[in-house]
PQR file with spaces between the fields and no chain letter, atoms N, CA, C, O and H, PARSE charges and radii, in Angstrom:
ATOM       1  N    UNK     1     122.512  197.479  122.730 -0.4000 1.5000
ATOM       2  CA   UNK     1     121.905  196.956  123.936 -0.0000 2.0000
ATOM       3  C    UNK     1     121.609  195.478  123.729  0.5500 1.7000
ATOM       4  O    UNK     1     120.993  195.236  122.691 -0.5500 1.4000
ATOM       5  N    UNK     2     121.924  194.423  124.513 -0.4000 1.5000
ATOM       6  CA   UNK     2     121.639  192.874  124.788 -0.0000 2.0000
ATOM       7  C    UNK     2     120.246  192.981  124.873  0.5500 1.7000
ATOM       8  O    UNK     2     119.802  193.453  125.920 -0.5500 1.4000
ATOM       9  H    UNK     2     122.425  194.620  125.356  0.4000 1.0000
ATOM      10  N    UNK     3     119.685  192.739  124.247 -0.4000 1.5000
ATOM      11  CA   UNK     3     118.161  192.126  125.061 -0.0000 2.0000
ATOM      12  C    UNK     3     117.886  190.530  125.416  0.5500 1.7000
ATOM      13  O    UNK     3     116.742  190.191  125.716 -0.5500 1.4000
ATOM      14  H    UNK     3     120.046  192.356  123.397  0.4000 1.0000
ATOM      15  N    UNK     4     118.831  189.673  125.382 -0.4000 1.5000
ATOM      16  CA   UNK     4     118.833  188.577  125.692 -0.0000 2.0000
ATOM      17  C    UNK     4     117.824  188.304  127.143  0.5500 1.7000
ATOM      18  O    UNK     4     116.691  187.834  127.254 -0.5500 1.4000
ATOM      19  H    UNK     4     119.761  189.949  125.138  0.4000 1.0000
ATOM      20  N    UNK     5     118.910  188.888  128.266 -0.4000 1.5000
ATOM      21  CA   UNK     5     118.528  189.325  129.543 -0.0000 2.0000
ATOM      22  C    UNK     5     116.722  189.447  129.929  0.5500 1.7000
ATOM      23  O    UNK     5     115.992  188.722  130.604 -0.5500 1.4000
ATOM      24  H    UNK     5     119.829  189.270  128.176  0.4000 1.0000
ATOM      25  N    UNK     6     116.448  190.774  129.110 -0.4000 1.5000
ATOM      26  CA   UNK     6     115.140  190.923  129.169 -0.0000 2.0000
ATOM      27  C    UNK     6     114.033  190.113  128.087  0.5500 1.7000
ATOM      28  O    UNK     6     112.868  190.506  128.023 -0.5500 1.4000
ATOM      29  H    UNK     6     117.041  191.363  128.561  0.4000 1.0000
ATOM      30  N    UNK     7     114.331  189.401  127.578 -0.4000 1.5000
ATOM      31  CA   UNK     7     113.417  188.304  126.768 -0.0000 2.0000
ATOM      32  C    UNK     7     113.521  186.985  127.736  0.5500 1.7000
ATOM      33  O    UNK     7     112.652  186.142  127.962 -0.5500 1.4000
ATOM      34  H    UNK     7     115.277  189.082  127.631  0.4000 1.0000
ATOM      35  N    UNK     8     114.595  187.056  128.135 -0.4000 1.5000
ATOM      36  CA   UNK     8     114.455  185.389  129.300 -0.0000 2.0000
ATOM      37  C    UNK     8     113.938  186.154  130.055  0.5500 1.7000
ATOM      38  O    UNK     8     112.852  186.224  129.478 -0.5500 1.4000
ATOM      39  H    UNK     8     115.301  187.740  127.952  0.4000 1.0000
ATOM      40  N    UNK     9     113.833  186.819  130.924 -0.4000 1.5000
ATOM      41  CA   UNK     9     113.072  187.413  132.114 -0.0000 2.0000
ATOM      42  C    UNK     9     111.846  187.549  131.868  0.5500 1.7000
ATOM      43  O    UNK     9     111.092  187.427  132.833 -0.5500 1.4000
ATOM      44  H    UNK     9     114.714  186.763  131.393  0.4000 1.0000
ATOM      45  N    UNK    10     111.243  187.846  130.512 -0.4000 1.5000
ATOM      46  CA   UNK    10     109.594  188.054  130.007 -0.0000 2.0000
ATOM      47  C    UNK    10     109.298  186.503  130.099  0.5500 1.7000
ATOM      48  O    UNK    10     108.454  186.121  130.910 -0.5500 1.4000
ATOM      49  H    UNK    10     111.856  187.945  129.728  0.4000 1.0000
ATOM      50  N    UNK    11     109.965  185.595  129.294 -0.4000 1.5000
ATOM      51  CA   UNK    11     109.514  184.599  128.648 -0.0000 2.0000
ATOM      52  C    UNK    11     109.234  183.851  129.850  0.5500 1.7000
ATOM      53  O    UNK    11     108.212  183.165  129.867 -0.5500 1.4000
ATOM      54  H    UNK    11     110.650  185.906  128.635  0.4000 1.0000
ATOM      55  N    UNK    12     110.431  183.900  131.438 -0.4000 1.5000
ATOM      56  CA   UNK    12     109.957  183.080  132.163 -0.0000 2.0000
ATOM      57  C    UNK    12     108.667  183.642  133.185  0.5500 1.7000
ATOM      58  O    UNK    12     107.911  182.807  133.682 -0.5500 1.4000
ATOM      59  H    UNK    12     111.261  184.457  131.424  0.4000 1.0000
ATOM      60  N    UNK    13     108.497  184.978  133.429 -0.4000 1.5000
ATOM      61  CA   UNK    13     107.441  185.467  134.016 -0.0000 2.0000
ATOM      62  C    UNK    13     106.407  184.851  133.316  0.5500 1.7000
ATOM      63  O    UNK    13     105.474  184.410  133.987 -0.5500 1.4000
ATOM      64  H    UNK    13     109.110  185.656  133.025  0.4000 1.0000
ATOM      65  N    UNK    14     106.379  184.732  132.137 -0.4000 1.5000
ATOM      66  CA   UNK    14     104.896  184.154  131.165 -0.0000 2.0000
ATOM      67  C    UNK    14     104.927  182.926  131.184  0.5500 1.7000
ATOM      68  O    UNK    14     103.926  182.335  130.780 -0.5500 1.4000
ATOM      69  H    UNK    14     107.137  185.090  131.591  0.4000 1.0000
ATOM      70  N    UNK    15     105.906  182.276  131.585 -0.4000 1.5000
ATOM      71  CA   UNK    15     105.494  180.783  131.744 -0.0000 2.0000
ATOM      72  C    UNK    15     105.338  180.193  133.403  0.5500 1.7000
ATOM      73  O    UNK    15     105.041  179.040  133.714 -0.5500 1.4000
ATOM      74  H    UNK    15     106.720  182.756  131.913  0.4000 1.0000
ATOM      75  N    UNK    16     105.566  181.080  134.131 -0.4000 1.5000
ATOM      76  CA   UNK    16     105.283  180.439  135.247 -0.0000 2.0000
ATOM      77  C    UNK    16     103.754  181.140  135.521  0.5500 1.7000
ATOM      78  O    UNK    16     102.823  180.690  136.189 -0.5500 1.4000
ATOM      79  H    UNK    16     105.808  182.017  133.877  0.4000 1.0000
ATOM      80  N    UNK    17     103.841  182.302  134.820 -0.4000 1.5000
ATOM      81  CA   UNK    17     101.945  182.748  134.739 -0.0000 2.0000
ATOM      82  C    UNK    17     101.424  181.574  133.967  0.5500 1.7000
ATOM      83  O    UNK    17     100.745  180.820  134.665 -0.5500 1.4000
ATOM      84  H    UNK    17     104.598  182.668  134.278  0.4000 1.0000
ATOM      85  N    UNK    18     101.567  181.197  132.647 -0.4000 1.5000
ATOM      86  CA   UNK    18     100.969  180.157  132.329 -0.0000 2.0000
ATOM      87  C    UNK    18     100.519  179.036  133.214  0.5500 1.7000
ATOM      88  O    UNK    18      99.361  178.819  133.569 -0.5500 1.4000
ATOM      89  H    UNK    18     102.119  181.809  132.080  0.4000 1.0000
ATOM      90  N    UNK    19     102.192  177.975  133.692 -0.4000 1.5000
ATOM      91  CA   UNK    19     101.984  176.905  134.157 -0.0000 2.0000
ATOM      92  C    UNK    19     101.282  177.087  135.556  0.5500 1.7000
ATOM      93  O    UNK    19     100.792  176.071  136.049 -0.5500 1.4000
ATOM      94  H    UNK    19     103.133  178.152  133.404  0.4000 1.0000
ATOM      95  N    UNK    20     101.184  178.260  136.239 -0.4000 1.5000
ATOM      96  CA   UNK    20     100.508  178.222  137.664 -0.0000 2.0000
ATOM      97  C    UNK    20      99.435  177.727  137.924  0.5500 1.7000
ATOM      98  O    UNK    20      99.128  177.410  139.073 -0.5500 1.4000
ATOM      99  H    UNK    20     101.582  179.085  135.839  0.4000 1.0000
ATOM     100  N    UNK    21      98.392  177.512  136.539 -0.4000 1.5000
ATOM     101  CA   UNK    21      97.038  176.903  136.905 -0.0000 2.0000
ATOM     102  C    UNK    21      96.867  175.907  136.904  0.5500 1.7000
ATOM     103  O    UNK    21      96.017  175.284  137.539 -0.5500 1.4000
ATOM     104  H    UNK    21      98.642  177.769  135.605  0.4000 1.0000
ATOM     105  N    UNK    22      98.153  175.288  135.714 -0.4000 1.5000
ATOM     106  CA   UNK    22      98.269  173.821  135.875 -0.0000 2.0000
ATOM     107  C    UNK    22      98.580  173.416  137.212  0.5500 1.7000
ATOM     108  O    UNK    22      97.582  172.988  137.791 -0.5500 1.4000
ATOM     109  H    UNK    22      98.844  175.794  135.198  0.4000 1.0000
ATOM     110  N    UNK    23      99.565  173.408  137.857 -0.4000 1.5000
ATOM     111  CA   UNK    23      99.826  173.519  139.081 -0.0000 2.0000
ATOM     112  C    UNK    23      98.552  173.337  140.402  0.5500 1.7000
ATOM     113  O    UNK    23      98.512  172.395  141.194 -0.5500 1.4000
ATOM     114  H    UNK    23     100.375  173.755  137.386  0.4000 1.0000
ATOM     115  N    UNK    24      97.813  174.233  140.365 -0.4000 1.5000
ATOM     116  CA   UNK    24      96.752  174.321  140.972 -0.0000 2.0000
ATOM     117  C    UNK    24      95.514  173.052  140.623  0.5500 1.7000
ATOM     118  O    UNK    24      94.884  172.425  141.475 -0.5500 1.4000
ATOM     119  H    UNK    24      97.845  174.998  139.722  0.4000 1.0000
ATOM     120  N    UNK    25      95.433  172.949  139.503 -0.4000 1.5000
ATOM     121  CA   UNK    25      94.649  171.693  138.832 -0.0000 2.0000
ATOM     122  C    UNK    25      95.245  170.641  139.598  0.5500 1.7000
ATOM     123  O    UNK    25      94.631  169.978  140.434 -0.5500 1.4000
ATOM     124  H    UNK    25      95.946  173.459  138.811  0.4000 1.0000
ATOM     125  N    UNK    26      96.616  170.481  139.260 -0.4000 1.5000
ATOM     126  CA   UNK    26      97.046  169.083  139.636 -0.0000 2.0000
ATOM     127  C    UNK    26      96.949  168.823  141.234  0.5500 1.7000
ATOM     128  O    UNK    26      96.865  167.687  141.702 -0.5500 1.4000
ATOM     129  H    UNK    26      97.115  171.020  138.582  0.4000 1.0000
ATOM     130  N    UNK    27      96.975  170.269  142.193 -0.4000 1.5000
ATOM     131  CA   UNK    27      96.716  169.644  143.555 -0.0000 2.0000
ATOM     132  C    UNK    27      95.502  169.572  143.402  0.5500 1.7000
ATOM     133  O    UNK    27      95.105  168.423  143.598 -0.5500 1.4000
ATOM     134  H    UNK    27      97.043  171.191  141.813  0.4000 1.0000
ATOM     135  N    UNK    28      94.935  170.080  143.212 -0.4000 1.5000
ATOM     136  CA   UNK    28      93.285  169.970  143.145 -0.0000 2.0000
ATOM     137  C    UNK    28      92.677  168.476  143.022  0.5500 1.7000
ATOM     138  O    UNK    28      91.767  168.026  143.718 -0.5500 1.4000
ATOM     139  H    UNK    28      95.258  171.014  143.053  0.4000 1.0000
ATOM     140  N    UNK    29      93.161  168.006  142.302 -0.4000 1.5000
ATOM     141  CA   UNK    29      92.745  167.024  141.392 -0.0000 2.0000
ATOM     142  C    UNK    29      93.782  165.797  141.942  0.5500 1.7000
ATOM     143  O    UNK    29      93.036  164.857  142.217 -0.5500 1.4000
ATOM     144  H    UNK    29      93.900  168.372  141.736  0.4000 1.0000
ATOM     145  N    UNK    30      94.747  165.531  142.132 -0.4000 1.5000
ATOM     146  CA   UNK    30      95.445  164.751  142.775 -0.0000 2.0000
ATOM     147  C    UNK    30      96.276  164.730  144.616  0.5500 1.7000
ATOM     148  O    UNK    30      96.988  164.009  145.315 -0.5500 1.4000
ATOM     149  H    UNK    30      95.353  166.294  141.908  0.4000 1.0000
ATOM     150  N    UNK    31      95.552  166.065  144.657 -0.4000 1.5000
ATOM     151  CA   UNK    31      96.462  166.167  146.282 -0.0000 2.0000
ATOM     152  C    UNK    31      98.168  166.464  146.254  0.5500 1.7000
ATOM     153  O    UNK    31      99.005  166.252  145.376 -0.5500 1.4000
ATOM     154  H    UNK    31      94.974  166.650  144.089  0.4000 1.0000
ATOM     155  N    UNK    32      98.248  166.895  147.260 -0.4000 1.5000
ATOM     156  CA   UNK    32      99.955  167.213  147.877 -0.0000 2.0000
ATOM     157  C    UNK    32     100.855  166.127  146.799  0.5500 1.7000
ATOM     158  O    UNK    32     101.930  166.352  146.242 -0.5500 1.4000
ATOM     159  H    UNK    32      97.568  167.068  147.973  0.4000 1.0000
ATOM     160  N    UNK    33     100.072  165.002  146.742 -0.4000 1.5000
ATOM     161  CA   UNK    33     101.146  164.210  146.005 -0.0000 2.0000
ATOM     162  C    UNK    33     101.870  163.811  144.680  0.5500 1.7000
ATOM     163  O    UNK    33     102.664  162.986  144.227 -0.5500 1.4000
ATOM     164  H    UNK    33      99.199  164.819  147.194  0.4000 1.0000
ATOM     165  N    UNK    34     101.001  165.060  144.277 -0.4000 1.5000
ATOM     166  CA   UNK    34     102.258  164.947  142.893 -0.0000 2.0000
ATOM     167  C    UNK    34     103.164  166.368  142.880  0.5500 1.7000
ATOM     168  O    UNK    34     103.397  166.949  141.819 -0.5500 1.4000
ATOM     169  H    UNK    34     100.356  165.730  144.645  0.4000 1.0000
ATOM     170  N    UNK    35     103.668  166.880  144.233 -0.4000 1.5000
ATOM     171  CA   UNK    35     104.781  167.091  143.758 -0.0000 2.0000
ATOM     172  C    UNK    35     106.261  166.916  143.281  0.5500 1.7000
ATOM     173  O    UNK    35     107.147  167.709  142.964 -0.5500 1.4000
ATOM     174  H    UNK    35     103.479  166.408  145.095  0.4000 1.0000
ATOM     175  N    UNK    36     106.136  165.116  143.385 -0.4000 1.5000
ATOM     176  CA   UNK    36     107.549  164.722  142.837 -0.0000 2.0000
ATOM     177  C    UNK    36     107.750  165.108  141.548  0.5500 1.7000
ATOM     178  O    UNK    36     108.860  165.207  141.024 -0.5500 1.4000
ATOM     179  H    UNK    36     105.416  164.471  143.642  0.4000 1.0000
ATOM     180  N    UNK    37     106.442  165.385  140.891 -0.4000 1.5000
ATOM     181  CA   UNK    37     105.898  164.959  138.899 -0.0000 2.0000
ATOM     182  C    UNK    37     107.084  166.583  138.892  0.5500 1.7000
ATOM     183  O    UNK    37     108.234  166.704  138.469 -0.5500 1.4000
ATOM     184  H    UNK    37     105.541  165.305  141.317  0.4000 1.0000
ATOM     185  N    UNK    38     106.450  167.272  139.341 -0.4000 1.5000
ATOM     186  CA   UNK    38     107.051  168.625  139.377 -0.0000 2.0000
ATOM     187  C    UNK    38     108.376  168.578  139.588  0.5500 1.7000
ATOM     188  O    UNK    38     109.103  168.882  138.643 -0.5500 1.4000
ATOM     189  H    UNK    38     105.516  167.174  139.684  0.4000 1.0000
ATOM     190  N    UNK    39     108.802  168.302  140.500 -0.4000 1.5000
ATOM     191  CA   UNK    39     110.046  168.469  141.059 -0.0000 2.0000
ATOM     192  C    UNK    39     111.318  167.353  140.058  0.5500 1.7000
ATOM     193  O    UNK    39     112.504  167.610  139.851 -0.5500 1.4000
ATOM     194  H    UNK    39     108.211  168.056  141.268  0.4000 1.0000
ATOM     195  N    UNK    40     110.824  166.590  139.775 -0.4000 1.5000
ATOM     196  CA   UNK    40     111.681  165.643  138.581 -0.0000 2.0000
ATOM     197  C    UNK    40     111.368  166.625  137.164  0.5500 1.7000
ATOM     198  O    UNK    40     112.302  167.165  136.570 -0.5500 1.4000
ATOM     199  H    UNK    40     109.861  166.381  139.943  0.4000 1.0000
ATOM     200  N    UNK    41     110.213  166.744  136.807 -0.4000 1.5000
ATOM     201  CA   UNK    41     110.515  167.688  135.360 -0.0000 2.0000
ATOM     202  C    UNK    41     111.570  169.158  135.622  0.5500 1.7000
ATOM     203  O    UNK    41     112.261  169.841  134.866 -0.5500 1.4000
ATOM     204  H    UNK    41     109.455  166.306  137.290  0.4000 1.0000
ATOM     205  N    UNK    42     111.287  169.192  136.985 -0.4000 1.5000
ATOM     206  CA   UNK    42     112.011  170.980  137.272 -0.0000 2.0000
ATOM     207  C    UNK    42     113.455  170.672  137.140  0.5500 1.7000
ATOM     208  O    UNK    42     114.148  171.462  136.500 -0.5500 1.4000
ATOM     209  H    UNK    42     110.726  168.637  137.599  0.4000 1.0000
ATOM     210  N    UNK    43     114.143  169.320  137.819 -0.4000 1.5000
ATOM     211  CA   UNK    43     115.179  168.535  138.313 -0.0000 2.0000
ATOM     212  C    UNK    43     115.960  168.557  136.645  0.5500 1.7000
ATOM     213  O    UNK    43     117.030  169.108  136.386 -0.5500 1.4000
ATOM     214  H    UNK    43     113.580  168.678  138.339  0.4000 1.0000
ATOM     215  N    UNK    44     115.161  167.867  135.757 -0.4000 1.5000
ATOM     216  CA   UNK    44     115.314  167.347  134.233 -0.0000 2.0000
ATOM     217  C    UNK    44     115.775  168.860  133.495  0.5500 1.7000
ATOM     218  O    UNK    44     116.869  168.993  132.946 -0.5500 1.4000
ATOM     219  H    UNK    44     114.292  167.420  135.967  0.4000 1.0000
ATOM     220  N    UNK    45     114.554  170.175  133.600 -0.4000 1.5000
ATOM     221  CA   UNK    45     114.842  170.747  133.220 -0.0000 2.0000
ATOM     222  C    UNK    45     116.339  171.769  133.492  0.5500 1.7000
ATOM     223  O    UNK    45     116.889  172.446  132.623 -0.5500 1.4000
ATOM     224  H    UNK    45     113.666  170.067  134.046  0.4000 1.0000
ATOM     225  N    UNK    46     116.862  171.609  135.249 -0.4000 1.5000
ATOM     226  CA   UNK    46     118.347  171.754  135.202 -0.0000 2.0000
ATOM     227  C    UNK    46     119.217  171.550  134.844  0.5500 1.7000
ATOM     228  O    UNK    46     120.230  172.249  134.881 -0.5500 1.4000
ATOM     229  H    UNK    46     116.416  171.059  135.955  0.4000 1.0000
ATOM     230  N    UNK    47     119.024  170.240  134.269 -0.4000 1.5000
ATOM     231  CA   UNK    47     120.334  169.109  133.879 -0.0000 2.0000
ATOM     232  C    UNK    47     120.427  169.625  132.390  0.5500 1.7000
ATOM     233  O    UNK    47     121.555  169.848  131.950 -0.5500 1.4000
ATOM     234  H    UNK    47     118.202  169.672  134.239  0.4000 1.0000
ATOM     235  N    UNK    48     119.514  169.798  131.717 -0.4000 1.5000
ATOM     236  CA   UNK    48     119.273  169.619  130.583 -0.0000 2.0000
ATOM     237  C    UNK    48     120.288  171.262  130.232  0.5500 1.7000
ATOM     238  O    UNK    48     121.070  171.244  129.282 -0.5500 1.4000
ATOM     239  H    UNK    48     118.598  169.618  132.074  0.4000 1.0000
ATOM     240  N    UNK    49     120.168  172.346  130.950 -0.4000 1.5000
ATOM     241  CA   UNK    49     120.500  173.830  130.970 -0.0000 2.0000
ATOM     242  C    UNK    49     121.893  173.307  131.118  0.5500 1.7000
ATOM     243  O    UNK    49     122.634  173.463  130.148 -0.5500 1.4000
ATOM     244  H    UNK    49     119.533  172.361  131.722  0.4000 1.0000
ATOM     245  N    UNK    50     122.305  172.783  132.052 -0.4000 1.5000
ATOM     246  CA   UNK    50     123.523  172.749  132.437 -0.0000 2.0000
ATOM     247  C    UNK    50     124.530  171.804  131.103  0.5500 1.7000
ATOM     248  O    UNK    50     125.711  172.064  130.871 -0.5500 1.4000
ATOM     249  H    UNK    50     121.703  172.656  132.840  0.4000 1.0000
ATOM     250  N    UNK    51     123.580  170.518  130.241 -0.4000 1.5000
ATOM     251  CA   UNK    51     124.199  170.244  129.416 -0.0000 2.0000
ATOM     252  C    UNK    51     124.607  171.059  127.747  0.5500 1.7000
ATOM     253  O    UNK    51     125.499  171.058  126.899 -0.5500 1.4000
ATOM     254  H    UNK    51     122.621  170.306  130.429  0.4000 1.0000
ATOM     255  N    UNK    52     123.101  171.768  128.065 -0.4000 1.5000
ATOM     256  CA   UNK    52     123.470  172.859  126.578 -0.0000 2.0000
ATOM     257  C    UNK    52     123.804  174.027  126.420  0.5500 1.7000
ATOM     258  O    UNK    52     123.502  175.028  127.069 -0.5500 1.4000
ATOM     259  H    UNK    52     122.376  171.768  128.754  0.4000 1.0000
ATOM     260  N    UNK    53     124.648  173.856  125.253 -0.4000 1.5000
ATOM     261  CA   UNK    53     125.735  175.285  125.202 -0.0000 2.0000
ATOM     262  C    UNK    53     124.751  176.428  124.334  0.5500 1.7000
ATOM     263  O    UNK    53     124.258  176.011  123.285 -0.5500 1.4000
ATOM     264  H    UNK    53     124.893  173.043  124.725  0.4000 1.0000
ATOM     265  N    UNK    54     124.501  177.634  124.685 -0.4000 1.5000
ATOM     266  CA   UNK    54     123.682  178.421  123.886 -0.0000 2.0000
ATOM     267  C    UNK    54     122.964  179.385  125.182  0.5500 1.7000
ATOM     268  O    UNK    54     123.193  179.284  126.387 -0.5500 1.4000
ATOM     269  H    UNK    54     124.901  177.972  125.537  0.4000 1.0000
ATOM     270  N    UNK    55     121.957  180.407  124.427 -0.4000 1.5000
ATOM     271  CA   UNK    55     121.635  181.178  125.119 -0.0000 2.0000
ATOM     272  C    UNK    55     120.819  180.654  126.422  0.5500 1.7000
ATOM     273  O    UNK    55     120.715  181.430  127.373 -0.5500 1.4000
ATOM     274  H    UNK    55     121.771  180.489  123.448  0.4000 1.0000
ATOM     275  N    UNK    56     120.428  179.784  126.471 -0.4000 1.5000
ATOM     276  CA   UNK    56     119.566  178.865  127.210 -0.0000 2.0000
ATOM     277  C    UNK    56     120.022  178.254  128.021  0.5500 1.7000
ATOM     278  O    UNK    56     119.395  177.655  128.895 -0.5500 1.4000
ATOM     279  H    UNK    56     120.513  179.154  125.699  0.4000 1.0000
ATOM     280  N    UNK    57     120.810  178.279  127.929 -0.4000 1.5000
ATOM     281  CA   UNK    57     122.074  177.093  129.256 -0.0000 2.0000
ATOM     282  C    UNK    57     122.413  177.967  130.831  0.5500 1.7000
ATOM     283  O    UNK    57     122.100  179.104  131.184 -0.5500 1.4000
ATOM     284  H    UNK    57     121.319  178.766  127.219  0.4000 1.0000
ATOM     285  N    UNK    58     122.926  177.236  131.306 -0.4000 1.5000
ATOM     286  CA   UNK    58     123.128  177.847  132.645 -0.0000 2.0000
ATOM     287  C    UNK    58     124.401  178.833  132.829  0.5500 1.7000
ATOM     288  O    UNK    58     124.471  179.907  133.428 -0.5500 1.4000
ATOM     289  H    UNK    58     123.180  176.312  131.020  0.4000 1.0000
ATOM     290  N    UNK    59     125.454  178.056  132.063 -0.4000 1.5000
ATOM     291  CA   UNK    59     126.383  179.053  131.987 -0.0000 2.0000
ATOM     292  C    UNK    59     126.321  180.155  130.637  0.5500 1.7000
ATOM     293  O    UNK    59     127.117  181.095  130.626 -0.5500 1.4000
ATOM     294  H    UNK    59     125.398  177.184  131.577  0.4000 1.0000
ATOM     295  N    UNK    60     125.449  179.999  129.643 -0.4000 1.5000
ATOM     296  CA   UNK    60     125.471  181.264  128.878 -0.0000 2.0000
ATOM     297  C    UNK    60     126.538  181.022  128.069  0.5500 1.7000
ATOM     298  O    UNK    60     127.297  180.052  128.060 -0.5500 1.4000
ATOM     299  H    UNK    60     124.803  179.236  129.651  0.4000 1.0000
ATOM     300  N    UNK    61     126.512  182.623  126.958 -0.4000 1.5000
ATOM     301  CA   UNK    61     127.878  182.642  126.347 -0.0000 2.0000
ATOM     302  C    UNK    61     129.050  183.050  127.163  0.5500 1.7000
ATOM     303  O    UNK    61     129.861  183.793  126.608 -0.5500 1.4000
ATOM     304  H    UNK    61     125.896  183.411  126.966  0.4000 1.0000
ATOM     305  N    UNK    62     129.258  182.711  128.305 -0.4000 1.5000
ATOM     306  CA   UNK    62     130.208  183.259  129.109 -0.0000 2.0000
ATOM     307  C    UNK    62     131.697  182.136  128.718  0.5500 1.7000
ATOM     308  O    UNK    62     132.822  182.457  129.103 -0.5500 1.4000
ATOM     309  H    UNK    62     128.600  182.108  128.755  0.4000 1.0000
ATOM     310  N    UNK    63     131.492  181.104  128.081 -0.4000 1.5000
ATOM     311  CA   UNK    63     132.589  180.359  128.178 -0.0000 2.0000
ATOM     312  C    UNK    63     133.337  180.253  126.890  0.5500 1.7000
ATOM     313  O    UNK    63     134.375  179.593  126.831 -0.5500 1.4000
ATOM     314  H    UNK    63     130.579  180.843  127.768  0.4000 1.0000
């Protein structure tokens, strides 16, 4: 059995439980307007998937 699948699926449920409060802090604390801060690290963190080869990447070991 792969458990690849189900360890990325845990790991990201636990990090968007993590980062959610941050999230909440930062409107709190700065208003509507830092969601660019977000949206460029989220942006960064695509590019970055799409450049590395490994379990972590966007395309996987599929290639």
């Amino acid at each position: 059995m792969d458990w690849t699948g189900i360890i990325l699926g845990a790991s990201a449920f636990l990090i968007i439980g993590l980062f959610h409060p941050i999230v909440i802090k930062a409107e709190y604390y700065w208003g509507k307007g830092c969601w660019w801060l977000f949206a460029v690290v989220g942006l960064g963190f695509c590019i970055a998937s799409l450049l590395s080869n490994g379990v972590l990447s966007a395309f996987g070991h599929y290639q």
